[in-house]
VOMARRO-742432 format. One record per residue (C-alpha): residue in three letters; x, y, z. Coordinates in steps of 0.001 Angstrom, whole numbers. Layout:
<pts>
[ALA [X Y Z]],
...
</pts>
This chain:
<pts>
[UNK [0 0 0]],
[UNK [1649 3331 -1295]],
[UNK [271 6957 -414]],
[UNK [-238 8382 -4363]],
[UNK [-722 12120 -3242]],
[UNK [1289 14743 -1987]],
[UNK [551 15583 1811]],
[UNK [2692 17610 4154]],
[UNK [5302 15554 5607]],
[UNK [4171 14955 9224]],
[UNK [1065 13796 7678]],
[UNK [2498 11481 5002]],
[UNK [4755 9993 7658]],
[UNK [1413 9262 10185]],
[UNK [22 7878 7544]],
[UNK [2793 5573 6095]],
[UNK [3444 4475 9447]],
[UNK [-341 3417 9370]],
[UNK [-375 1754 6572]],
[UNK [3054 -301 7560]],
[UNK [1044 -1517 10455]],
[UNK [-2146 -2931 8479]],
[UNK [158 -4643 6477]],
[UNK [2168 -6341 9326]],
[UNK [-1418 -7409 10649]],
[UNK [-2409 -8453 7617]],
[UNK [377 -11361 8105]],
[UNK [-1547 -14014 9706]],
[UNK [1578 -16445 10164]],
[UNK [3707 -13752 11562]],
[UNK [974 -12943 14381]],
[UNK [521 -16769 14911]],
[UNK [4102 -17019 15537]],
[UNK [4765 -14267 17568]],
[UNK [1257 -15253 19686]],
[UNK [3085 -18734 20013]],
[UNK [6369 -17114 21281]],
[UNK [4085 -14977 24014]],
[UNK [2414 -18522 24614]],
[UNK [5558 -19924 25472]],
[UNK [6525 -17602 27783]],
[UNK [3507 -17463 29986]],
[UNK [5045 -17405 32991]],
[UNK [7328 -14552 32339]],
[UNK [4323 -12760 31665]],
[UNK [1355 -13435 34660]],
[UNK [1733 -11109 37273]],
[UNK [4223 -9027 35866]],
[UNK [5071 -6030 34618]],
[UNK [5202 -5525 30004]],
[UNK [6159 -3151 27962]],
[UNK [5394 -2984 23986]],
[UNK [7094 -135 22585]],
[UNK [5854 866 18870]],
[UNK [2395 -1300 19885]],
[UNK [688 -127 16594]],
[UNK [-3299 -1543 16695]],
[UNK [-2479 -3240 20477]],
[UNK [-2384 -6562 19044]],
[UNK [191 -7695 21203]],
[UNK [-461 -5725 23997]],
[UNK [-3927 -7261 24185]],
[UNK [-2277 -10746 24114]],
[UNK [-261 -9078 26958]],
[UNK [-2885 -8686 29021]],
[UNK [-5071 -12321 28222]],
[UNK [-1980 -13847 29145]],
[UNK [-2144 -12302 32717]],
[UNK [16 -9452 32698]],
[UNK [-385 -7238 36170]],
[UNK [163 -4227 33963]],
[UNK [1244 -3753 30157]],
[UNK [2601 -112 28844]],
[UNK [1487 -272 25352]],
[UNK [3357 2956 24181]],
[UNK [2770 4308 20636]],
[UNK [3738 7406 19071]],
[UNK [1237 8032 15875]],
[UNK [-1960 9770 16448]],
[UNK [-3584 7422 14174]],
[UNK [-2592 4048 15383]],
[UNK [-3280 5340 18813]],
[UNK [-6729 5787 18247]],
[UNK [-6761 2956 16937]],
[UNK [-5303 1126 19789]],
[UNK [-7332 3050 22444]],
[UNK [-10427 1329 20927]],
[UNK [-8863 -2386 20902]],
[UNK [-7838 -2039 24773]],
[UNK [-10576 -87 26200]],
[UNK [-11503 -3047 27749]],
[UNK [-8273 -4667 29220]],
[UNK [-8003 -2532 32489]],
[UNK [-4428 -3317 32964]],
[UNK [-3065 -1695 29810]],
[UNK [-2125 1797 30143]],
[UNK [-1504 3073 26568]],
[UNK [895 5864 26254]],
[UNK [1491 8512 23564]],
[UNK [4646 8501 23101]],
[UNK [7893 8081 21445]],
[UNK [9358 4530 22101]],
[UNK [13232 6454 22358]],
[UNK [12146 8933 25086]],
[UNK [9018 6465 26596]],
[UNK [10667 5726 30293]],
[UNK [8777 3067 32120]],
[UNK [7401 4421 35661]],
[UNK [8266 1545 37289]],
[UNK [10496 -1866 36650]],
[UNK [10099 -3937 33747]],
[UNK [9721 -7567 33590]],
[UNK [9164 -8041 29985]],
[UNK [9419 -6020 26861]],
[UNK [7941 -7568 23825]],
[UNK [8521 -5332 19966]],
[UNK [8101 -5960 16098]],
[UNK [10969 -4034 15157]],
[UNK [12738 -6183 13088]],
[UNK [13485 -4479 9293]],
[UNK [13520 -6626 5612]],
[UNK [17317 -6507 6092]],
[UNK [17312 -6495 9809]],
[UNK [18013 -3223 11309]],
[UNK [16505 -815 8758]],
[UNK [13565 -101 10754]],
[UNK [13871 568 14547]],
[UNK [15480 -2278 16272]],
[UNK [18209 627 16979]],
[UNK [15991 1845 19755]],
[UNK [16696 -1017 21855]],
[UNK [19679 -580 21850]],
[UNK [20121 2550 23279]],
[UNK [17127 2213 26050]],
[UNK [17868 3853 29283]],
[UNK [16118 1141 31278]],
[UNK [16684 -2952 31123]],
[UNK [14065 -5018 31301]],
[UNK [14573 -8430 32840]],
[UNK [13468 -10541 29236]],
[UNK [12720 -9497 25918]],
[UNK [10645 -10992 23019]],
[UNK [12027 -11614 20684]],
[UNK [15758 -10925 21757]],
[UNK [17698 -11320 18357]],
[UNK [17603 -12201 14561]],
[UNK [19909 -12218 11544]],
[UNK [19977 -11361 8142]],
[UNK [20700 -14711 5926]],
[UNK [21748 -15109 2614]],
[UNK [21543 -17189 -496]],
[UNK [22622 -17851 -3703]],
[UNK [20814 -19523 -6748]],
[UNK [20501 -19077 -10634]],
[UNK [18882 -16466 -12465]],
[UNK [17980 -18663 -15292]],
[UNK [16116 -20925 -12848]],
[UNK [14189 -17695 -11465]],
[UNK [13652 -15273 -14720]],
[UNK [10006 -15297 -16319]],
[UNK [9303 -12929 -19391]],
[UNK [9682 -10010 -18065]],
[UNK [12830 -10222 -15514]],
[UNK [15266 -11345 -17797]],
[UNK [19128 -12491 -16973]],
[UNK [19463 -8879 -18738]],
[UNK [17213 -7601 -16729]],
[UNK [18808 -8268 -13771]],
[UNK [22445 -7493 -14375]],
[UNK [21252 -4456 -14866]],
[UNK [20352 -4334 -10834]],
[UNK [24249 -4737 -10252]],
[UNK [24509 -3343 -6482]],
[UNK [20838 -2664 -6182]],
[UNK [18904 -4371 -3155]],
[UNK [15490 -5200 -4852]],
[UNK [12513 -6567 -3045]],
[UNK [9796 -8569 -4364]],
[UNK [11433 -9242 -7968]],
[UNK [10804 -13071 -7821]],
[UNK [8874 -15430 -5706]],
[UNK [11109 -17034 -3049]],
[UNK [8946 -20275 -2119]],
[UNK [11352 -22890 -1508]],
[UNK [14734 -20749 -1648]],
[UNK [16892 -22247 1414]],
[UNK [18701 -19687 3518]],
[UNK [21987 -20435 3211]],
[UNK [24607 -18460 5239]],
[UNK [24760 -15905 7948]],
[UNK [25458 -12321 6577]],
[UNK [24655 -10330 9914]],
[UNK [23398 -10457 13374]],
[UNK [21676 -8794 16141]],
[UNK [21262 -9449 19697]],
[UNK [19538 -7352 22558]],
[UNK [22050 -6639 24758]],
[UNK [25194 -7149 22069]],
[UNK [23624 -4827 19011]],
[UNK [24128 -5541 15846]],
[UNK [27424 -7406 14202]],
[UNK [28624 -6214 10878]],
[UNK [31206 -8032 9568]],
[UNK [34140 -6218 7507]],
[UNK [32786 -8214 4544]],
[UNK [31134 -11735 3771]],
[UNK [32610 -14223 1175]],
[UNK [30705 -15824 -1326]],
[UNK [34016 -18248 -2520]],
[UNK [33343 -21521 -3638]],
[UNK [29781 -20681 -3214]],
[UNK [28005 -21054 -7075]],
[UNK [25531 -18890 -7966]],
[UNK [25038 -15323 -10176]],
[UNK [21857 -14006 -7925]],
[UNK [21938 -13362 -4385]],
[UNK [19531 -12964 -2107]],
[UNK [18772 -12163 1160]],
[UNK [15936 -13029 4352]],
[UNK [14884 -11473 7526]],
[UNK [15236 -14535 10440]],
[UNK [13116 -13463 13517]],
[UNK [15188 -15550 16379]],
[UNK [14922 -16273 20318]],
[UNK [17619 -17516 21828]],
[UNK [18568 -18354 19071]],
[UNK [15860 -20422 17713]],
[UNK [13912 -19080 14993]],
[UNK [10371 -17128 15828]],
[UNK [9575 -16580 11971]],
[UNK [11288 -15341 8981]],
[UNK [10903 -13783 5015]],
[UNK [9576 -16329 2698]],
[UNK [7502 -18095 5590]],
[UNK [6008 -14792 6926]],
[UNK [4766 -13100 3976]],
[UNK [4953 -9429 5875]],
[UNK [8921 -10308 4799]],
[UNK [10255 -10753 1332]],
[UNK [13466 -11471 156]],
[UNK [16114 -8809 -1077]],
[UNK [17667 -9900 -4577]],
[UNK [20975 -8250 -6752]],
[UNK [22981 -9408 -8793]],
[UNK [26155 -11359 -7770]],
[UNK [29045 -9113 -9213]],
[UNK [32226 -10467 -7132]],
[UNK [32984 -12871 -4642]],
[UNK [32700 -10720 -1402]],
[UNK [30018 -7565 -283]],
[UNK [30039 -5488 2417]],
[UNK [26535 -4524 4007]],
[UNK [26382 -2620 6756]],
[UNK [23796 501 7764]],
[UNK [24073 4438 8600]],
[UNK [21562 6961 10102]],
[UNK [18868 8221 7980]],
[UNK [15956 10849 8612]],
[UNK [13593 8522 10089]],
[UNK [15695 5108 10223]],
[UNK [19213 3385 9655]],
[UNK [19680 3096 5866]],
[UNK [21291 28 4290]],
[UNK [24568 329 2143]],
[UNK [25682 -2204 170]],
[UNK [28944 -2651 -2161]],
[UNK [30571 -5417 -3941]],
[UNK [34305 -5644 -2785]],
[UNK [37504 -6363 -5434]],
</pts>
Protein backbone atom coordinates (compact mmCIF):
# COMPACT_ATOMS: atom_id res chain seq x y z
CA UNK A 1 0.00 0.00 0.00
CA UNK A 2 1.65 3.33 -1.29
CA UNK A 3 0.27 6.96 -0.41
CA UNK A 4 -0.24 8.38 -4.36
CA UNK A 5 -0.72 12.12 -3.24
CA UNK A 6 1.29 14.74 -1.99
CA UNK A 7 0.55 15.58 1.81
CA UNK A 8 2.69 17.61 4.15
CA UNK A 9 5.30 15.55 5.61
CA UNK A 10 4.17 14.95 9.22
CA UNK A 11 1.06 13.80 7.68
CA UNK A 12 2.50 11.48 5.00
CA UNK A 13 4.76 9.99 7.66
CA UNK A 14 1.41 9.26 10.19
CA UNK A 15 0.02 7.88 7.54
CA UNK A 16 2.79 5.57 6.09
CA UNK A 17 3.44 4.47 9.45
CA UNK A 18 -0.34 3.42 9.37
CA UNK A 19 -0.37 1.75 6.57
CA UNK A 20 3.05 -0.30 7.56
CA UNK A 21 1.04 -1.52 10.45
CA UNK A 22 -2.15 -2.93 8.48
CA UNK A 23 0.16 -4.64 6.48
CA UNK A 24 2.17 -6.34 9.33
CA UNK A 25 -1.42 -7.41 10.65
CA UNK A 26 -2.41 -8.45 7.62
CA UNK A 27 0.38 -11.36 8.10
CA UNK A 28 -1.55 -14.01 9.71
CA UNK A 29 1.58 -16.45 10.16
CA UNK A 30 3.71 -13.75 11.56
CA UNK A 31 0.97 -12.94 14.38
CA UNK A 32 0.52 -16.77 14.91
CA UNK A 33 4.10 -17.02 15.54
CA UNK A 34 4.76 -14.27 17.57
CA UNK A 35 1.26 -15.25 19.69
CA UNK A 36 3.09 -18.73 20.01
CA UNK A 37 6.37 -17.11 21.28
CA UNK A 38 4.08 -14.98 24.01
CA UNK A 39 2.41 -18.52 24.61
CA UNK A 40 5.56 -19.92 25.47
CA UNK A 41 6.52 -17.60 27.78
CA UNK A 42 3.51 -17.46 29.99
CA UNK A 43 5.04 -17.40 32.99
CA UNK A 44 7.33 -14.55 32.34
CA UNK A 45 4.32 -12.76 31.67
CA UNK A 46 1.35 -13.44 34.66
CA UNK A 47 1.73 -11.11 37.27
CA UNK A 48 4.22 -9.03 35.87
CA UNK A 49 5.07 -6.03 34.62
CA UNK A 50 5.20 -5.53 30.00
CA UNK A 51 6.16 -3.15 27.96
CA UNK A 52 5.39 -2.98 23.99
CA UNK A 53 7.09 -0.13 22.58
CA UNK A 54 5.85 0.87 18.87
CA UNK A 55 2.40 -1.30 19.89
CA UNK A 56 0.69 -0.13 16.59
CA UNK A 57 -3.30 -1.54 16.70
CA UNK A 58 -2.48 -3.24 20.48
CA UNK A 59 -2.38 -6.56 19.04
CA UNK A 60 0.19 -7.70 21.20
CA UNK A 61 -0.46 -5.72 24.00
CA UNK A 62 -3.93 -7.26 24.18
CA UNK A 63 -2.28 -10.75 24.11
CA UNK A 64 -0.26 -9.08 26.96
CA UNK A 65 -2.89 -8.69 29.02
CA UNK A 66 -5.07 -12.32 28.22
CA UNK A 67 -1.98 -13.85 29.15
CA UNK A 68 -2.14 -12.30 32.72
CA UNK A 69 0.02 -9.45 32.70
CA UNK A 70 -0.38 -7.24 36.17
CA UNK A 71 0.16 -4.23 33.96
CA UNK A 72 1.24 -3.75 30.16
CA UNK A 73 2.60 -0.11 28.84
CA UNK A 74 1.49 -0.27 25.35
CA UNK A 75 3.36 2.96 24.18
CA UNK A 76 2.77 4.31 20.64
CA UNK A 77 3.74 7.41 19.07
CA UNK A 78 1.24 8.03 15.88
CA UNK A 79 -1.96 9.77 16.45
CA UNK A 80 -3.58 7.42 14.17
CA UNK A 81 -2.59 4.05 15.38
CA UNK A 82 -3.28 5.34 18.81
CA UNK A 83 -6.73 5.79 18.25
CA UNK A 84 -6.76 2.96 16.94
CA UNK A 85 -5.30 1.13 19.79
CA UNK A 86 -7.33 3.05 22.44
CA UNK A 87 -10.43 1.33 20.93
CA UNK A 88 -8.86 -2.39 20.90
CA UNK A 89 -7.84 -2.04 24.77
CA UNK A 90 -10.58 -0.09 26.20
CA UNK A 91 -11.50 -3.05 27.75
CA UNK A 92 -8.27 -4.67 29.22
CA UNK A 93 -8.00 -2.53 32.49
CA UNK A 94 -4.43 -3.32 32.96
CA UNK A 95 -3.06 -1.69 29.81
CA UNK A 96 -2.12 1.80 30.14
CA UNK A 97 -1.50 3.07 26.57
CA UNK A 98 0.89 5.86 26.25
CA UNK A 99 1.49 8.51 23.56
CA UNK A 100 4.65 8.50 23.10
CA UNK A 101 7.89 8.08 21.45
CA UNK A 102 9.36 4.53 22.10
CA UNK A 103 13.23 6.45 22.36
CA UNK A 104 12.15 8.93 25.09
CA UNK A 105 9.02 6.46 26.60
CA UNK A 106 10.67 5.73 30.29
CA UNK A 107 8.78 3.07 32.12
CA UNK A 108 7.40 4.42 35.66
CA UNK A 109 8.27 1.54 37.29
CA UNK A 110 10.50 -1.87 36.65
CA UNK A 111 10.10 -3.94 33.75
CA UNK A 112 9.72 -7.57 33.59
CA UNK A 113 9.16 -8.04 29.98
CA UNK A 114 9.42 -6.02 26.86
CA UNK A 115 7.94 -7.57 23.83
CA UNK A 116 8.52 -5.33 19.97
CA UNK A 117 8.10 -5.96 16.10
CA UNK A 118 10.97 -4.03 15.16
CA UNK A 119 12.74 -6.18 13.09
CA UNK A 120 13.49 -4.48 9.29
CA UNK A 121 13.52 -6.63 5.61
CA UNK A 122 17.32 -6.51 6.09
CA UNK A 123 17.31 -6.49 9.81
CA UNK A 124 18.01 -3.22 11.31
CA UNK A 125 16.51 -0.82 8.76
CA UNK A 126 13.56 -0.10 10.75
CA UNK A 127 13.87 0.57 14.55
CA UNK A 128 15.48 -2.28 16.27
CA UNK A 129 18.21 0.63 16.98
CA UNK A 130 15.99 1.85 19.76
CA UNK A 131 16.70 -1.02 21.85
CA UNK A 132 19.68 -0.58 21.85
CA UNK A 133 20.12 2.55 23.28
CA UNK A 134 17.13 2.21 26.05
CA UNK A 135 17.87 3.85 29.28
CA UNK A 136 16.12 1.14 31.28
CA UNK A 137 16.68 -2.95 31.12
CA UNK A 138 14.06 -5.02 31.30
CA UNK A 139 14.57 -8.43 32.84
CA UNK A 140 13.47 -10.54 29.24
CA UNK A 141 12.72 -9.50 25.92
CA UNK A 142 10.64 -10.99 23.02
CA UNK A 143 12.03 -11.61 20.68
CA UNK A 144 15.76 -10.93 21.76
CA UNK A 145 17.70 -11.32 18.36
CA UNK A 146 17.60 -12.20 14.56
CA UNK A 147 19.91 -12.22 11.54
CA UNK A 148 19.98 -11.36 8.14
CA UNK A 149 20.70 -14.71 5.93
CA UNK A 150 21.75 -15.11 2.61
CA UNK A 151 21.54 -17.19 -0.50
CA UNK A 152 22.62 -17.85 -3.70
CA UNK A 153 20.81 -19.52 -6.75
CA UNK A 154 20.50 -19.08 -10.63
CA UNK A 155 18.88 -16.47 -12.47
CA UNK A 156 17.98 -18.66 -15.29
CA UNK A 157 16.12 -20.93 -12.85
CA UNK A 158 14.19 -17.69 -11.47
CA UNK A 159 13.65 -15.27 -14.72
CA UNK A 160 10.01 -15.30 -16.32
CA UNK A 161 9.30 -12.93 -19.39
CA UNK A 162 9.68 -10.01 -18.06
CA UNK A 163 12.83 -10.22 -15.51
CA UNK A 164 15.27 -11.35 -17.80
CA UNK A 165 19.13 -12.49 -16.97
CA UNK A 166 19.46 -8.88 -18.74
CA UNK A 167 17.21 -7.60 -16.73
CA UNK A 168 18.81 -8.27 -13.77
CA UNK A 169 22.45 -7.49 -14.38
CA UNK A 170 21.25 -4.46 -14.87
CA UNK A 171 20.35 -4.33 -10.83
CA UNK A 172 24.25 -4.74 -10.25
CA UNK A 173 24.51 -3.34 -6.48
CA UNK A 174 20.84 -2.66 -6.18
CA UNK A 175 18.90 -4.37 -3.15
CA UNK A 176 15.49 -5.20 -4.85
CA UNK A 177 12.51 -6.57 -3.05
CA UNK A 178 9.80 -8.57 -4.36
CA UNK A 179 11.43 -9.24 -7.97
CA UNK A 180 10.80 -13.07 -7.82
CA UNK A 181 8.87 -15.43 -5.71
CA UNK A 182 11.11 -17.03 -3.05
CA UNK A 183 8.95 -20.28 -2.12
CA UNK A 184 11.35 -22.89 -1.51
CA UNK A 185 14.73 -20.75 -1.65
CA UNK A 186 16.89 -22.25 1.41
CA UNK A 187 18.70 -19.69 3.52
CA UNK A 188 21.99 -20.43 3.21
CA UNK A 189 24.61 -18.46 5.24
CA UNK A 190 24.76 -15.91 7.95
CA UNK A 191 25.46 -12.32 6.58
CA UNK A 192 24.65 -10.33 9.91
CA UNK A 193 23.40 -10.46 13.37
CA UNK A 194 21.68 -8.79 16.14
CA UNK A 195 21.26 -9.45 19.70
CA UNK A 196 19.54 -7.35 22.56
CA UNK A 197 22.05 -6.64 24.76
CA UNK A 198 25.19 -7.15 22.07
CA UNK A 199 23.62 -4.83 19.01
CA UNK A 200 24.13 -5.54 15.85
CA UNK A 201 27.42 -7.41 14.20
CA UNK A 202 28.62 -6.21 10.88
CA UNK A 203 31.21 -8.03 9.57
CA UNK A 204 34.14 -6.22 7.51
CA UNK A 205 32.79 -8.21 4.54
CA UNK A 206 31.13 -11.74 3.77
CA UNK A 207 32.61 -14.22 1.17
CA UNK A 208 30.70 -15.82 -1.33
CA UNK A 209 34.02 -18.25 -2.52
CA UNK A 210 33.34 -21.52 -3.64
CA UNK A 211 29.78 -20.68 -3.21
CA UNK A 212 28.00 -21.05 -7.08
CA UNK A 213 25.53 -18.89 -7.97
CA UNK A 214 25.04 -15.32 -10.18
CA UNK A 215 21.86 -14.01 -7.92
CA UNK A 216 21.94 -13.36 -4.39
CA UNK A 217 19.53 -12.96 -2.11
CA UNK A 218 18.77 -12.16 1.16
CA UNK A 219 15.94 -13.03 4.35
CA UNK A 220 14.88 -11.47 7.53
CA UNK A 221 15.24 -14.54 10.44
CA UNK A 222 13.12 -13.46 13.52
CA UNK A 223 15.19 -15.55 16.38
CA UNK A 224 14.92 -16.27 20.32
CA UNK A 225 17.62 -17.52 21.83
CA UNK A 226 18.57 -18.35 19.07
CA UNK A 227 15.86 -20.42 17.71
CA UNK A 228 13.91 -19.08 14.99
CA UNK A 229 10.37 -17.13 15.83
CA UNK A 230 9.58 -16.58 11.97
CA UNK A 231 11.29 -15.34 8.98
CA UNK A 232 10.90 -13.78 5.02
CA UNK A 233 9.58 -16.33 2.70
CA UNK A 234 7.50 -18.10 5.59
CA UNK A 235 6.01 -14.79 6.93
CA UNK A 236 4.77 -13.10 3.98
CA UNK A 237 4.95 -9.43 5.88
CA UNK A 238 8.92 -10.31 4.80
CA UNK A 239 10.25 -10.75 1.33
CA UNK A 240 13.47 -11.47 0.16
CA UNK A 241 16.11 -8.81 -1.08
CA UNK A 242 17.67 -9.90 -4.58
CA UNK A 243 20.97 -8.25 -6.75
CA UNK A 244 22.98 -9.41 -8.79
CA UNK A 245 26.16 -11.36 -7.77
CA UNK A 246 29.04 -9.11 -9.21
CA UNK A 247 32.23 -10.47 -7.13
CA UNK A 248 32.98 -12.87 -4.64
CA UNK A 249 32.70 -10.72 -1.40
CA UNK A 250 30.02 -7.57 -0.28
CA UNK A 251 30.04 -5.49 2.42
CA UNK A 252 26.53 -4.52 4.01
CA UNK A 253 26.38 -2.62 6.76
CA UNK A 254 23.80 0.50 7.76
CA UNK A 255 24.07 4.44 8.60
CA UNK A 256 21.56 6.96 10.10
CA UNK A 257 18.87 8.22 7.98
CA UNK A 258 15.96 10.85 8.61
CA UNK A 259 13.59 8.52 10.09
CA UNK A 260 15.69 5.11 10.22
CA UNK A 261 19.21 3.38 9.65
CA UNK A 262 19.68 3.10 5.87
CA UNK A 263 21.29 0.03 4.29
CA UNK A 264 24.57 0.33 2.14
CA UNK A 265 25.68 -2.20 0.17
CA UNK A 266 28.94 -2.65 -2.16
CA UNK A 267 30.57 -5.42 -3.94
CA UNK A 268 34.31 -5.64 -2.78
CA UNK A 269 37.50 -6.36 -5.43
Amino acid sequence: MDILNRLPEDRFEAIDDLLAFISIYDDEERTRRYFELLEAHRTDIEGKVCVEPGCGLGLMSEKLARLGARRVYAVERNPHLFALAQKRLAACEQVVLVHADARTFVPPEPVDVLVHEFYGQLLYDEELHILDGLSWAPRLVLPNGGKLRGGLTFVEAMEDSVVTPEVVRRLEGALVSGLFDEAGLPLQFDVLEWRYGQGLHVPDFVSLEGRRGDLLYFGLEVQHDGQAVCQAGVCGNWSYAWTWRAADRFRLWFEQGDRAPEALFEWCS
